[in-house]
C-alpha positions in Angstrom: -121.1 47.5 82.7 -124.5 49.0 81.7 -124.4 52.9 81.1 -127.6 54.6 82.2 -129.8 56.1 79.8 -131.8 58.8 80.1 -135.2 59.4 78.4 -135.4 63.1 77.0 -138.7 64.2 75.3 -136.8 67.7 75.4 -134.9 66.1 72.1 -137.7 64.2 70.2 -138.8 67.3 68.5 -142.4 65.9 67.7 -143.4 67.4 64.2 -140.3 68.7 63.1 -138.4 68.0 60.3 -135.1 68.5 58.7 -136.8 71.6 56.8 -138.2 72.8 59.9 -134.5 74.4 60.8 -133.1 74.2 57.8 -134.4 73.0 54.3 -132.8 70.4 52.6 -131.5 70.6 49.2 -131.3 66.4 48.1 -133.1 63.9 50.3 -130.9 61.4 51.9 -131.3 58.2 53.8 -131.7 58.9 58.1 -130.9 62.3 58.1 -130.0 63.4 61.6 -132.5 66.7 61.6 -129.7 69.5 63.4 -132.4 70.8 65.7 -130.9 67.7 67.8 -127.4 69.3 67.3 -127.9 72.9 67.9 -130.1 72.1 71.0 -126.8 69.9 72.6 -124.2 72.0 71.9 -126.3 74.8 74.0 -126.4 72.2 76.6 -123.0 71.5 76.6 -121.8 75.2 75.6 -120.2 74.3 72.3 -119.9 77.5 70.4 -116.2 77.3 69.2 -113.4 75.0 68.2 -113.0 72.5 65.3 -115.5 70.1 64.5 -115.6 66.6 63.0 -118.4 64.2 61.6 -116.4 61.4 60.0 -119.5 59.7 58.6 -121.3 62.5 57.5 -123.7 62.0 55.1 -125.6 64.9 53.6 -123.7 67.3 56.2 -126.2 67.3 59.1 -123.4 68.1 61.4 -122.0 71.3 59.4 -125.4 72.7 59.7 -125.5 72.6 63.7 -122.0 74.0 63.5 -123.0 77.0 61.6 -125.9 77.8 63.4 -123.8 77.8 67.0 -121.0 79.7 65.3 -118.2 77.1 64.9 -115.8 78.3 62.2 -113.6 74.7 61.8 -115.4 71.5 60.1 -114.1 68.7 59.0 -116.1 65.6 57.2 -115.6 62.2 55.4 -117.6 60.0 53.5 -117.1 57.2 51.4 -120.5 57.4 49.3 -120.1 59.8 46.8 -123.5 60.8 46.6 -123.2 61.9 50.2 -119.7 64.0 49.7 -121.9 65.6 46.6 -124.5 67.0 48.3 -122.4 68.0 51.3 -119.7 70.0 49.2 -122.9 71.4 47.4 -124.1 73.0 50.5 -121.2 74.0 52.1 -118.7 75.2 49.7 -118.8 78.8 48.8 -119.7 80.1 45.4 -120.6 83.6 43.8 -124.2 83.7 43.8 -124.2 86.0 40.2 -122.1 83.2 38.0 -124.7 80.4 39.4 -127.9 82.6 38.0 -125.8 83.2 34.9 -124.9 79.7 34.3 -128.3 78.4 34.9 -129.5 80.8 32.2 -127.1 79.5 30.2 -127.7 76.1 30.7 -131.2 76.7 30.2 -130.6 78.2 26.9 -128.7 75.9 25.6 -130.7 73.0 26.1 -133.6 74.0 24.6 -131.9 75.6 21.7 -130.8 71.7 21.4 -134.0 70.1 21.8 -135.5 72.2 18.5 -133.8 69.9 16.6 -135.0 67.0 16.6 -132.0 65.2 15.6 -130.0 66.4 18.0 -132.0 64.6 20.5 -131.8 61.5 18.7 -127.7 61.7 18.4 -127.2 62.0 21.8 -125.1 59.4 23.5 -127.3 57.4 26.0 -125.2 55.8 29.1 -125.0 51.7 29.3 -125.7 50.8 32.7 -126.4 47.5 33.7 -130.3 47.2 33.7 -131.2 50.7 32.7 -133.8 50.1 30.2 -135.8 47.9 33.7 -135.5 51.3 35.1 -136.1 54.4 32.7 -137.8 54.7 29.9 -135.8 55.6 26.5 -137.5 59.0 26.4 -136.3 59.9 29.8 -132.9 58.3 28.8 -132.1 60.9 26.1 -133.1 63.5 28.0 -131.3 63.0 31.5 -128.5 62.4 28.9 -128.7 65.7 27.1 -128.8 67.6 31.0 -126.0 66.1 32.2 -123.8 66.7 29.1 -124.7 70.4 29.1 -124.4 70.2 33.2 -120.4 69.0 32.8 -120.1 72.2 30.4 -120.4 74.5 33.4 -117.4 75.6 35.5 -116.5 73.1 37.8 -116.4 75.0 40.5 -120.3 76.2 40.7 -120.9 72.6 39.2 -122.0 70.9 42.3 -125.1 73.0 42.8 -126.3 71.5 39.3 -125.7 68.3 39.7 -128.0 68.2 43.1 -131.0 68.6 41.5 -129.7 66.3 38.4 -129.1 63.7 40.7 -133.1 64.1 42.6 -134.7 64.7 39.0 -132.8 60.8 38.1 -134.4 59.2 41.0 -137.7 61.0 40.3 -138.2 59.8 36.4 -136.8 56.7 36.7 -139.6 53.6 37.4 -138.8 53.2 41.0 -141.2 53.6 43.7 -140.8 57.5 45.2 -141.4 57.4 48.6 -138.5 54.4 49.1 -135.2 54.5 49.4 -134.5 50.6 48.3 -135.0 50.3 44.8 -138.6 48.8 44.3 -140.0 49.2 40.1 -143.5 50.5 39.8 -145.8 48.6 38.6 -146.1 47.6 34.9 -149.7 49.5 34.5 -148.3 52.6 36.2 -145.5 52.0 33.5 -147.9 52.9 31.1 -149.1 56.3 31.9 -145.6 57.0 33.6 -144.9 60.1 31.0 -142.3 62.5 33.4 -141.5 65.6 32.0 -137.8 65.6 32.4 -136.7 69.4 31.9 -139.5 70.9 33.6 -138.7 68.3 36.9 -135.2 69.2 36.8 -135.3 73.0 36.4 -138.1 73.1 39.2 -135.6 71.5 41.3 -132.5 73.4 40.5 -134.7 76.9 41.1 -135.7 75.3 44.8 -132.2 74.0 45.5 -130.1 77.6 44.4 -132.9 79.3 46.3 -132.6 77.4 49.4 -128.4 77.8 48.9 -128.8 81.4 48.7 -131.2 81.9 51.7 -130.1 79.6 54.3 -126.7 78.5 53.6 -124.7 81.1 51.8 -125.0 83.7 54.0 -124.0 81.3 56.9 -120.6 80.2 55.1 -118.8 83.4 54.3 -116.2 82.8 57.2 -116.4 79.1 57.5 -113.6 76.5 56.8 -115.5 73.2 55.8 -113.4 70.5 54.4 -115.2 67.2 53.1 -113.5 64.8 52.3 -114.6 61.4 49.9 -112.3 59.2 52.1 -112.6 56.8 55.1 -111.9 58.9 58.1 -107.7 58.7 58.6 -106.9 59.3 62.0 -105.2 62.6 63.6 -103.9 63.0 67.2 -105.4 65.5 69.4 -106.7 67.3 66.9 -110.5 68.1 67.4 -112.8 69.6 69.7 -115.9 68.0 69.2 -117.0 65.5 67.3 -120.7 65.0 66.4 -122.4 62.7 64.1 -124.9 59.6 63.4 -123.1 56.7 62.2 -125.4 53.8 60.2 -127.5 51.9 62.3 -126.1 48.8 61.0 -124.8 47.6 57.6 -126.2 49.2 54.4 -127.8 45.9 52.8 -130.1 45.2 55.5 -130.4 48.5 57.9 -130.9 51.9 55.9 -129.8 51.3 52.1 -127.8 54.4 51.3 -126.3 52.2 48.6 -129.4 51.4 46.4 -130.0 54.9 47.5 -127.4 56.1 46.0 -127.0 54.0 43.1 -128.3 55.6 40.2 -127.0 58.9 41.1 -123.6 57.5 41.1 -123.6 55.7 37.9 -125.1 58.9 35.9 -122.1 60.7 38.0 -119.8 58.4 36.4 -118.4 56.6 39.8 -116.5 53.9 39.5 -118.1 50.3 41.4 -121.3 52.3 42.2 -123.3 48.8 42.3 -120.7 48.2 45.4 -121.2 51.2 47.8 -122.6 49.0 50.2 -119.9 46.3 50.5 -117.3 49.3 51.3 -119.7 50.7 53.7 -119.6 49.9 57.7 -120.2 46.4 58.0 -119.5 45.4 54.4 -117.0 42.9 54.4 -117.1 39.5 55.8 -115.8 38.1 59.1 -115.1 35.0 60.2 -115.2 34.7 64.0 -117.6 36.6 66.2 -117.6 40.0 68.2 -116.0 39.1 71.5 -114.9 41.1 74.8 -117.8 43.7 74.7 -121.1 43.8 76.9 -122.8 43.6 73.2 -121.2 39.8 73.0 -124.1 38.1 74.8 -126.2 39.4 72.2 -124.4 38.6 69.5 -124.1 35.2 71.1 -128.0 35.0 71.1 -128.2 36.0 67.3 -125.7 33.4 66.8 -127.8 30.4 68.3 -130.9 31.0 65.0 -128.3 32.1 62.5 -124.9 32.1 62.7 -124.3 33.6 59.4 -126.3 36.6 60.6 -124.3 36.9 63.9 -121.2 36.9 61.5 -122.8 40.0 59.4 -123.6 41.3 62.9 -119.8 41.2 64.0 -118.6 42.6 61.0 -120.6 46.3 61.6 -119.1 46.3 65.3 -115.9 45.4 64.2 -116.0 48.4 61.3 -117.4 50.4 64.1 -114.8 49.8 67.0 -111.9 50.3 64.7 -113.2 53.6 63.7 -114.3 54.4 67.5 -110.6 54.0 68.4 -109.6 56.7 65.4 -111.8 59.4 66.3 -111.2 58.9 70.2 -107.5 59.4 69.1 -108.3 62.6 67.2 -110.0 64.1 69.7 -108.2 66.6 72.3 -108.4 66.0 76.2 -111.2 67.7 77.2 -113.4 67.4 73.9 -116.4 65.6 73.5 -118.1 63.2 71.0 -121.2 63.0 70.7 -122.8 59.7 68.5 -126.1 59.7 67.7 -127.2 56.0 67.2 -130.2 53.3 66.9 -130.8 49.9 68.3 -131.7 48.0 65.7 -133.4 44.0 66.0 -132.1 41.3 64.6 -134.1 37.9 64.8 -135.8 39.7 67.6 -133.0 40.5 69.7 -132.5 44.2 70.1 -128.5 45.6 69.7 -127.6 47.8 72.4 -124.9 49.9 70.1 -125.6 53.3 72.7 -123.9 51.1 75.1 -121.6 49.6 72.5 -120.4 53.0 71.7 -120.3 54.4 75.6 -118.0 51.2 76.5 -115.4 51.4 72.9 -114.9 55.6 73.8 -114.7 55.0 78.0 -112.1 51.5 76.2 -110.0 55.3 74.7 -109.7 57.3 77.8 -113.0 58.9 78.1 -115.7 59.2 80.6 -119.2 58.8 79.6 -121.4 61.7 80.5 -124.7 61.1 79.4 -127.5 58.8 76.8 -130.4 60.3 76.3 -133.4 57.9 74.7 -135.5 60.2 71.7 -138.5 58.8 70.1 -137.6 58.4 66.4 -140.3 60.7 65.2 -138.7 62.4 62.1 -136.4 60.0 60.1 -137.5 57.7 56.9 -137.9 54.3 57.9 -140.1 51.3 57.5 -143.0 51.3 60.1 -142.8 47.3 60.3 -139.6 44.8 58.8 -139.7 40.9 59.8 -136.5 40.5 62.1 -137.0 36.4 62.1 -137.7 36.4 58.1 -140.9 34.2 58.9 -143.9 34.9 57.2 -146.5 37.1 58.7 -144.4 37.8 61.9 -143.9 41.5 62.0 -142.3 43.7 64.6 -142.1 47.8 64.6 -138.4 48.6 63.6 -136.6 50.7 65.7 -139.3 53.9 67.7 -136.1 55.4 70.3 -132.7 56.9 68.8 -130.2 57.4 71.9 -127.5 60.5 72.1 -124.3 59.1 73.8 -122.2 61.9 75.1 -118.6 61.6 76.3 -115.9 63.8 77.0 -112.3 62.8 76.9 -110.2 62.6 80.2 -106.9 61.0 79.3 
C-alpha cells in the first residue's frame, strides 16, 4: 500500500534557520529547525501531555515542546556529544554561579599561562592521530581549558564544555564548514595560528548568553529527562512523540560520528572512533529487508551491489525494531510524528516516509497525514555520487516528508 503524500510549502520555511526561532548553542549534524514542530503541534492542537524524541540529537524536539507549553519531555541518545549539548540546554542552573565560575575559570587560566612553565608541564591527551589534526600549540592549550573546565562544579559543568567542545573542532586542521572530517591543506597549515583562549571565551560568552535569554527562562517548570541510552520501551506511556531519526546510517548518510569524534575523545568517552557502528544501521546483516513495500527497492539496490543492499537492510531493520518500541510507548490516542528523508542509493530513491507510515499502521495506528517540505535549511552536500562512478553526480536529497500518525488500538 502507498500512503499519500502531501506537498506543504506552509512547512518549508524558505530562509529560516534553526536561529531564526531559537539560536543554537553547538552546531550539530541535520538539525530539525523547531519552527517545523511548533507550527504542527498548532495544527494538531498539542499543547500538553508528555513528550518523547527517542533519537534526539541536539534537542530540537524539547525546544517545540517549550514553546507550545508542554511541561513532560523525555529523550535518548546514544552519541554523547548529542546528550551533551541537549542536557546543556535543557537542564536548569543558577544563572549567578555560571557568571561566577566563568570568572573564575577565566582567572585562573591566565594566572596559569604567565608562567611559562606551567604551559609546558601540562599533560597533553594521546589520541590516535592527534598531531595529523592539531597543532602542538593548540594541543597544550585545549589541554590547559579542559583541566581547569573539570575544576568547576559539575553541575553548571555542561554549559562549559559546549563551547570547549565547538572551540576543538574550530582549531583543529579540519575543514570548517564540513561535518566529515576533511584536513586543510598543508599551505593553509602554515599560516593556521588559532588563538585558542580568545575562540573559546568568545564562544562560552555567546553560548551562556543565548542560555540565559532564550532557554532559561522557558525551563523553570519543565521536567526534561535525557537520557545517553538506546530508547527502552514503556507501555502506554506518552502522548506525543516527535522527532527526526537519521536518514540512513552514519558512515554514508549524515556523519554525526566523525562529527562527533573529537569532541568525544577530549570528553574522555570510551570507543569514541565507534559511534557510528552503534548508531542506526551500524551493524551487519546477513539477509535482506523483506515483507515491507520498501523490499522492491531494496531488491533493486541489491541487483548492482549486494553488499550495499545488505548496509541498506540493516538501517531498516534498526529502524523497525525501534518503530515497534515507541508505537508500544505511546497511549491510544497519541500521535507520532517522524520527520524523515529519502535518501538515493545507486540511484534508487528509499521511500522511508512510507517505510515509517506502514511499521506504525504494522502497531495499531492509522496514518493521518505526509507532508513533502523542500529541504531548504539543513547542512548537507549539494551533490554526492550514488553509483560511486566518476563524474556522475546527482543532487542529494531537496524534499524532507512529516509522517503523522495517531494511535487507534
Amino acid at each position: 500500500m502507498k500512503y499519500k503524500v502531501i506537498r506543504n510549502e506552509k512547512y518549508d520555511f524558505i530562509g529560516q534557520s534553526y536561529a531564526t526561532a531559537y539560536p543554537n548553542m553547538h552546531k550539530y549534524p541535520a538539525t530539525m529547525i523547531p519552527q517545523i514542530g511548533i507550527e504542527l503541534f498548532k495544527e494538531l492542537n498539542v499543547f500538553k501531555g508528555k513528550l518523547l524524541d527517542p533519537y534526539c540529537g541536539s534537542g530540537s524536539s524539547f525546544t517545540v515542546g517549550l514553546d507550545r507549553g508542554l511541561n513532560e519531555m523525555y529523550g535518548f541518545d546514544i552519541n554523547p556529544l548529542a546528550v551533551l549539548i541537549s542536557k546543556a540546554k535543557f537542564t536548569k542552573v543558577d544563572i549567578s554561579k555560571i557568571k561566577e565560575g566563568k570568572e573564575k575559570l577565566r582567572n585562573d587560566i591566565y594566572e596559569f599561562i604567565k608562567n611559562e612553565q606551567n604551559a609546558n608541564s601540562v599533560q597533553i591527551p594521546d589520541y590516535l592521530n592527534i598531531d595529523f589534526w592539531f597543532s602542538r600549540e593548540v594541543l597544550k592549550s585545549l589541554s590547559i581549558i579542559k583541566n581547569f573546565i573539570y575544576k568547576i562544579p559539575f553541575e553548571i559543568r555542561n554549559l562549559f564544555l559546549i563551547p570547549f567542545s565547538e572551540t576543538i573542532r574550530e582549531c583543529s586542521y579540519t575543514r570548517n564548514n564540513e561535518f566529515k572530517l576533511y584536513r586543510i591543506k598543508d599551505e593553509q597549515i602554515m599560516l593556521f595560528n588559532p588563538d585558542v583562549y580568545g575562540i573559546y571565551f568568545n564562544k562560552l560568552n555567546r553560548a551562556l548568553d543565548i542560555y540565559e535569554k532564550y532557554y532559561l527562562p522557558k525551563i523553570n517548570h519543565a521536567k526534561i529527562e535525557i537520557s545517553f541510552n538506546k530508547f527502552p520501551k514503556q507501555e502506554n506511556y506518552f502522548d506525543v512523540v516527535l522527532t527526526s531519526p537519521p536518514y540512513g546510517d552514519s558512515k554514508t548518510t549524515v556523519a554525526y560520528g566523525q562529527f562527533s569524534m573529537f569532541s568525544n575523545q577530549w570528553l574522555d568517552i570510551q570507543n569514541a572512533r565507534q559511534i557510528d557502528n552503534l548508531l542506526m544501521g551500524g551493524k551487519k546483516v546477513k539477509e535482506l529487508y523483506k515483507n515491507s513495500y520498501i523490499t522492491k527497492f531494496i531488491e533493486e539496490i541489491s541487483n548492482q551491489s549486494i553488499k550495499r543492499a545488505l548496509e541498506i537492510s540493516s538501517f531498516y531493520y534498526d529502524l523497525h525494531y525501534s518503530i515497534n518500541d515507541v508505537a508500544t510507548s505511546i497511549k491510544k490516542g497519541g500521535k507520532s510524528i517522524y520527520i524523515v528523508g529519502n535518501r538515493r542509493v545507486k540511484d534508487i530513491q528509499l521511500p522511508t516516509d512510507q517505510f515509517v507510515a506502514e511499521k506504525f499502521e504494522e502497531n495499531g495506528f492509522k496514518h493521518l497525514f505526509t507532508y513533502e517540505r523542500l529541504l531548504g535549511n539543513k547542512s548537507m552536500p549539494s551533490q554526492n555520487s550514488p553509483t560511486n562512478k566518476v563524474g556522475q553526480r546527482r543532487s542529494t536529497m531537496t524534499s524532507e516528508f512529516i509522517v503523522v500518525c495517531k494511535k487507534i488500538k
